[in-house]
Structure formats: C-alpha cells, structure tokens
C-alpha positions in Angstrom: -16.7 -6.4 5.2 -17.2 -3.6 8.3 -15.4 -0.4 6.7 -11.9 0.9 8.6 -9.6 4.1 8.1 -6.0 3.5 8.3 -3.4 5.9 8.7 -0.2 5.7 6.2 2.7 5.8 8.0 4.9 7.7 5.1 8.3 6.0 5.6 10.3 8.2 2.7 9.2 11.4 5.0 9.7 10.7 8.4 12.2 9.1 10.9 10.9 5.9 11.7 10.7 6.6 15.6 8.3 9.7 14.4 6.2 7.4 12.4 5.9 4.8 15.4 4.3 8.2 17.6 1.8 9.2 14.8 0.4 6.0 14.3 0.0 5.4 17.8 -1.4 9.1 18.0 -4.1 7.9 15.5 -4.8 5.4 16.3 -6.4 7.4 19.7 -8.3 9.6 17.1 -10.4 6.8 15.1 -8.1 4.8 12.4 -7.9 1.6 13.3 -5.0 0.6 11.2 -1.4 1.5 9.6 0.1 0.9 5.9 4.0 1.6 5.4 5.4 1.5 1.6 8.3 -0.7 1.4 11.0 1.6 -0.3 14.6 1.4 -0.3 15.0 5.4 -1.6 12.1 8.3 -0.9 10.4 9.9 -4.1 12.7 12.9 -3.8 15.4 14.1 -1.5 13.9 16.5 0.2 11.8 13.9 2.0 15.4 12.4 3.3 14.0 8.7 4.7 13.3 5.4 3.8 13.0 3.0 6.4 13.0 -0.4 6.4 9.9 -1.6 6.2 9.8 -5.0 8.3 12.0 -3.3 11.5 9.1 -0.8 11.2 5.9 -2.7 10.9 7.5 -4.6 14.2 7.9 -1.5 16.1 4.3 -0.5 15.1 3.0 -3.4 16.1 4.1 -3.2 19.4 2.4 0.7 19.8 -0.8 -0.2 18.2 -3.4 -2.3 17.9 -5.0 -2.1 14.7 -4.4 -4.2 11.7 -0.9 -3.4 9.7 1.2 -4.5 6.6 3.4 -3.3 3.6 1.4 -1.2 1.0 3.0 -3.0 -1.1 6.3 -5.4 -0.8 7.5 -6.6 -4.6 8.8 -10.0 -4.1 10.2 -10.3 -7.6 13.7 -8.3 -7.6 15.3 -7.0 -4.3 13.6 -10.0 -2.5 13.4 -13.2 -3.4 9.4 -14.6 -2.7 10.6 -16.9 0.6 11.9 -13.7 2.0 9.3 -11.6 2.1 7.0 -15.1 3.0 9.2 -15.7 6.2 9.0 -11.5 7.0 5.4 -11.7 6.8 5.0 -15.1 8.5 6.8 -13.7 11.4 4.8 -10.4 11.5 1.5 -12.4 11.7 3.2 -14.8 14.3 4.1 -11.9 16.9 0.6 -9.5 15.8 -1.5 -12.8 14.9 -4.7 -12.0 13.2 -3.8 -7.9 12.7 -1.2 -8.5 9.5 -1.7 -8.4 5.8 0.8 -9.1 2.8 0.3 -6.3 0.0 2.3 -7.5 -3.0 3.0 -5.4 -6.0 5.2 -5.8 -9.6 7.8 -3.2 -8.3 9.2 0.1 -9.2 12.3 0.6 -10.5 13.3 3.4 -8.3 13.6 0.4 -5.3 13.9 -2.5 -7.3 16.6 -1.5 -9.7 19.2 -0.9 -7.0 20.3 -4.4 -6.8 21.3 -4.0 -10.2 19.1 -5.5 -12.2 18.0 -5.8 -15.5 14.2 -3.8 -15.2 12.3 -5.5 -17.3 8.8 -4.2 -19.3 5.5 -4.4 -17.4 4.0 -7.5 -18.8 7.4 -9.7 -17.3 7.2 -7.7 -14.0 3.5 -9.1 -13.3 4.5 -12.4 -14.7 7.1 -12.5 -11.9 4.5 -10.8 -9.2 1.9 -13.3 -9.9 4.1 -16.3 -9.9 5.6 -15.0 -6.8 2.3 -15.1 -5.4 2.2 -18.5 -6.4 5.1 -19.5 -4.5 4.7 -17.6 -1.4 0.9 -19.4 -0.7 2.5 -22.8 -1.4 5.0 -22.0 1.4 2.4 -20.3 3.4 0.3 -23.8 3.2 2.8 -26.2 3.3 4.3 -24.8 6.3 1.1 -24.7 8.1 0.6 -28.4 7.2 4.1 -29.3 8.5 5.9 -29.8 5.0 8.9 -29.0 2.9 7.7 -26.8 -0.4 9.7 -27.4 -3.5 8.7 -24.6 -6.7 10.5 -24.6 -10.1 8.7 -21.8 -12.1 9.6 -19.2 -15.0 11.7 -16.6 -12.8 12.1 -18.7 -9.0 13.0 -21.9 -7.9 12.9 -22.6 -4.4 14.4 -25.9 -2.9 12.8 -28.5 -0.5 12.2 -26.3 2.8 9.7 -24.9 5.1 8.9 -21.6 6.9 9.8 -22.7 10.6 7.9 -20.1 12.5 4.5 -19.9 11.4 1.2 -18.2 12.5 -1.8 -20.1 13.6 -3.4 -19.1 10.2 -1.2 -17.6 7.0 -1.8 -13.7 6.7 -4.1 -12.5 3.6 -2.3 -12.2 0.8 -3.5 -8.8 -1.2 -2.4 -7.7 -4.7 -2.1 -4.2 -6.0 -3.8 -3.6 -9.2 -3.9 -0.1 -11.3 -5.0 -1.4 -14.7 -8.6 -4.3 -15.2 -6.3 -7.3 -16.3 -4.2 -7.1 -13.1 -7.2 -7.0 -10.8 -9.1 -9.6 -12.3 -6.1 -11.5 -11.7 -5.8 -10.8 -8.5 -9.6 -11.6 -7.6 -8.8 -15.4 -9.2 -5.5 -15.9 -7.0 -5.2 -13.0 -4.2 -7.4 -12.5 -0.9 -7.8 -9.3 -1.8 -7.1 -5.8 -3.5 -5.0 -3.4 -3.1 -4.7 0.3 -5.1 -4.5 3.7 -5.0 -7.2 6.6 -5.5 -7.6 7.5 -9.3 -11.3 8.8 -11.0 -13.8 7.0 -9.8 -14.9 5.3 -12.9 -11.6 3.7 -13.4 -11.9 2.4 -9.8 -15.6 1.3 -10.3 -13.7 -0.3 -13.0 -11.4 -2.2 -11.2 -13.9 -3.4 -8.5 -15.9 -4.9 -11.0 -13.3 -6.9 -12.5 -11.4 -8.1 -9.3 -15.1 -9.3 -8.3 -15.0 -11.0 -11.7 -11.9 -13.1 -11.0 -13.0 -13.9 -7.6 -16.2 -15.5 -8.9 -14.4 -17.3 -11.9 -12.2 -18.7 -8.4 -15.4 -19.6 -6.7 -14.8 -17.2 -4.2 -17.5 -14.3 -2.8 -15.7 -10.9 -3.5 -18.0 -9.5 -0.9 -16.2 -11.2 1.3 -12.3 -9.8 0.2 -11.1 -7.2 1.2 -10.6 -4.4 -1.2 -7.8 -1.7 0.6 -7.5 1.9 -1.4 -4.8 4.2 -0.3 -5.7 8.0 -0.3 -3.2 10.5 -0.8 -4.2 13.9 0.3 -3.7 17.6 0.7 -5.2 19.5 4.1 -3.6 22.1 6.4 -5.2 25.4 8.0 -5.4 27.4 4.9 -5.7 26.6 1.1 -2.6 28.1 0.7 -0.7 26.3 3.0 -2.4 22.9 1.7 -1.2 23.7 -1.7 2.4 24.2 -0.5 2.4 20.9 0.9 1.2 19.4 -2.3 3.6 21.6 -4.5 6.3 20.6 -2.2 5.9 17.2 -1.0 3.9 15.3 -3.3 4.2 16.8 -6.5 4.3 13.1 -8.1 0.2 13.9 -8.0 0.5 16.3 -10.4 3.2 13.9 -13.0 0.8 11.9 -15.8 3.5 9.8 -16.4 4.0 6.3 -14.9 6.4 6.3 -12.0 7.4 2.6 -12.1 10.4 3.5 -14.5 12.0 6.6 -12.7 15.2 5.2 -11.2 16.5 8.0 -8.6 15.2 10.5 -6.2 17.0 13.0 -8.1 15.5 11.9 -11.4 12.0 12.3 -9.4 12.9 16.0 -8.4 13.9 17.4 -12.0 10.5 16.2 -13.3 8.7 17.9 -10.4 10.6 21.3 -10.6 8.0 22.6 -13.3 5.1 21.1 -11.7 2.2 23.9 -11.2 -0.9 24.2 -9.1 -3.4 23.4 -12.0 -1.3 20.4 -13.4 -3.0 18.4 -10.5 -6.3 18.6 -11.7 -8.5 16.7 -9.9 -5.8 13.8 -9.3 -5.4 14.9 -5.2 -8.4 16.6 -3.0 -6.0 19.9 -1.6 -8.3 21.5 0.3 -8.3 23.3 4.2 -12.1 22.4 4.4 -12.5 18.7 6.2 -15.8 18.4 4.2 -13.7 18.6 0.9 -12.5 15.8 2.0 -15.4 14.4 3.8 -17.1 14.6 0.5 -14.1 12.4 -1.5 -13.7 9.7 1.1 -17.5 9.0 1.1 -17.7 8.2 -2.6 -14.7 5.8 -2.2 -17.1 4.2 0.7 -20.0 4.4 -1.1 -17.8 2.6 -4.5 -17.4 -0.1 -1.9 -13.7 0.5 -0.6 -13.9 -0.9 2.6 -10.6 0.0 4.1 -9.3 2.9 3.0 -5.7 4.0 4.5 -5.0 8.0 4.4 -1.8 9.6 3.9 -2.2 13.5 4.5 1.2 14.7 2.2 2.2 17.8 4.3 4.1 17.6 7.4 1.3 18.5 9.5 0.9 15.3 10.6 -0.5 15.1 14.1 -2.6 18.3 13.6 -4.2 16.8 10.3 -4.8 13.3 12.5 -6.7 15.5 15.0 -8.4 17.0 12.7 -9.4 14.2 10.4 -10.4 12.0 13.5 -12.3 15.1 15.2 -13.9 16.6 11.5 -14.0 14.0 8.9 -13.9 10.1 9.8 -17.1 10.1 12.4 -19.1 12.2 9.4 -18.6 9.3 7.3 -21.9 7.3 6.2 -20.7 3.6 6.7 
C-alpha cells in the first residue's frame, strides 16, 4: 500500500466552515487526505463544537481531493447500521473511489445521549461486529440489484435495498485498541483503523489484524491499516505544552474514555492533569524533527496512512510547518 498523511479535521474544536478551509489549506502543503470523528458532544466545553459528521465530510469533499471518511462512525446505538450504510453509500456515490467507512463500538459520551442502556465492552463489539455484518450485506446486495433482509442478536432489518449506490461499496475499516478486536477485524473488515499508543502494543496489533486476514484468505499487505496521530507542536515548548495541557489533556488520563458520559465529566478529570502525567503518551515538542522522528517509526511499523491531528489551535501554521519541515523528511 503507497504510504499517505492525512490531516484530522478536529470537529469538537472548530466551526465546521473553519475545518472545510484547513483541510483544503493542507491539502496544498502535502496530506493527501482528511478524517473527521463522528461526535455528537466535544471532549470538553472549552472546545465548543461538534459537527455533524456527514454534512461535513460532504462539504469537504467538494474542497479537496484526497481520500476522506469518519474516524470512526458506531453504528450500534445513535444509528442504526442501514443509516450510516446509506450515509456512506452516498459519500462514495458523489466522491467515488476517495471514501472510506471507519466503524467503531462507540463511546458513551455520543452514544449514550439517545438514552440508552450502555452496555459493557464485550456486547458493544458484539453489536459493532454484527453491524458490520449487516452493513456489507446491504452494501452487496444493493450493488447486485436486491432487497437485503438481516435478523441478528441486536438488528433486524427488513426486505430493502440502498437505492443510490456507488459503482463499487467503500472499504469498510474497523477500529481496534486491544489484539482480539483486530484480529477480528483482519477476518471481516478491509482494513484497520487505531490510534497511536507504544509501539509494541501497535506492533502488536498489526500482527494480529494480519492474522485474521490470512485465516480470511485475504493478503493483509494489501489492507489498509489507518493510525491517527495526535500531537503537540507550536513555536516554543512552552507554548506546545499549553496546547496539550489545555486542549487535549485526555492524553495525559490512563483511564478508558469509552465510559465518560459528558463534556463536563471530561473537564473535572482533566483539571488536575500535569505536564509529566503525559509521559510519553503524546510527542509535545516545537522541534519538527521530534516529530519527524515519531511519525517515521509508525511508517517504518508499517502504518501506511497515518492522519495527524496537531491539538493546539495553531492550525494553519502547524500545516505549514508540518508540510514544509516534517512530511517530505519522511523515509517512505
């Protein structure tokens, strides 16, 4: 798979007519491709938005040209599976051969507000994976002209079709944190999705996503595997760690966010968050070969589209600098 850097197009931050200008800013400056978190409420209140993440994807793929998708849609509680199927059916139908589904178990901080019982983690990746289930028998039947009937566990669907279709279904990618998950997804996805953690836990899950894909008959060289970045740079140290401290203090929380249920909940945890609780969770650095340094041994782990999300507010001047200092130094 040729290796791409996409810019993350932080919904929960920034105005969605902002996001639209970034993304088309870098894509001028060397990434070649936007993810956007489907959230119904930011991480705290302080970052005041949360777009909707189908209006947007539209909009940005009308200003770019790169490939795009949802890093990551749960199509187990707010939606049901034949939603978020037709939303990304029509996204690849207007941007054909650009648009990828990322699918995830949820969190209850967007899922919960339909008022729903939030289940433990082992039913909420039952319901993921049989949602994946679902939405490729709709994406195939559709493309083969028929009605797709599904009676599982947690969805039923009755006797219907997706009317507007793309040529050819969009990849369908699963996010994994933990080994069981991916290898899971290498059996039934078309490829990976996660997020930057030490590198021997990644390794980790590389090797068993590429074990589920060959138990599927499938070549895992051939998936792709998409890691989203989160990251720290401004002109100073000082000023990078302010953005961290501020913005993204969820770096520095060891706790699993998938049960925090309000922004507000979010914020009290982070109030007594300190420089050296990060750790080495989040590169926070003013020197682009700090992070030069990071992104290559994702590369070299064999990430092969990695999507960057710079958590200051520095946006277009960390774009220009990234797209000036850091991607073209990259070993590919």
């Amino acid at each position: 798979m040729p290796l791409t850097f996409g810019y993350v197009a932080a919904s929960e931050q920034f105005h969605p007519r902002e996001l639209v200008e970034l993304a088309a800013h870098a894509q001028t400056r060397g990434f070649s491709g936007v993810m956007v978190a489907d959230h119904f409420q930011p991480w705290l209140p302080r970052h005041g938005h949360s777009a909707f993440v189908w209006g947007l994807l539209s909009a940005l793929g009308e200003r770019t040209a790169g490939d795009l998708g949802p890093g990551v849609s749960a199509p187990t509680f707010r939606y049901h599976p034949a939603i978020v199927a037709q939303a990304a059916a029509t996204l690849e139908a207007m941007y054909p051969g650009r648009s990828w589904l990322g699918l995830g178990s949820g969190e209850a901080i967007n899922e919960h507000v339909v008022a729903q019982y939030w289940p433990e983690a082992p039913e909420r990746i039952g319901r993921l994976f049989e949602a994946v289930d679902l939405i490729k028998r709709l994406f195939a039947g559709s493309l083969a002209g028929r009605d797709t009937r599904f009676a599982g566990q947690y969805f039923r669907l009755e006797a219907t079709r997706l009317w507007t279709m793309p040529d050819a279904a969009p990849p369908v990618l699963v996010a994994a944190s933990g080994p069981v998950t991916a290898k899971r997804a290498g059996r039934v996805a078309d490829g990976l999705i996660t997020q930057d953690a030490p590198l021997e836990r990644m390794a980790h899950l590389l090797a068993r996503f590429a074990d589920g894909a060959r138990e599927a008959g499938k070549d895992p060289a051939r998936m792709p595997k998409l890691l989203q970045v989160r990251l720290s740079w401004a002109r100073t140290d000082e000023e990078a760690w302010a953005g961290a401290l501020e913005e993204w203090p969820l770096g520095a929380i060891g706790l699993a966010r998938s049960d925090l249920r309000s922004p507000v909940d979010v914020a009290q945890l982070a109030a007594s968050v300190r420089r050296e609780d990060f750790g080495d969770r989040m590169v926070v650095s003013a020197d682009p070969d700090v992070h030069r340094a990071a992104l290559q041994r994702y590369v070299d782990l064999g990430f092969d589209r990695i999507y960057l999300r710079n958590v200051g507010r520095n946006q277009r001047e960390w774009i220009d600098v990234c797209g000036r200092e850091v991607l073209p130094r990259i070993v590919r």
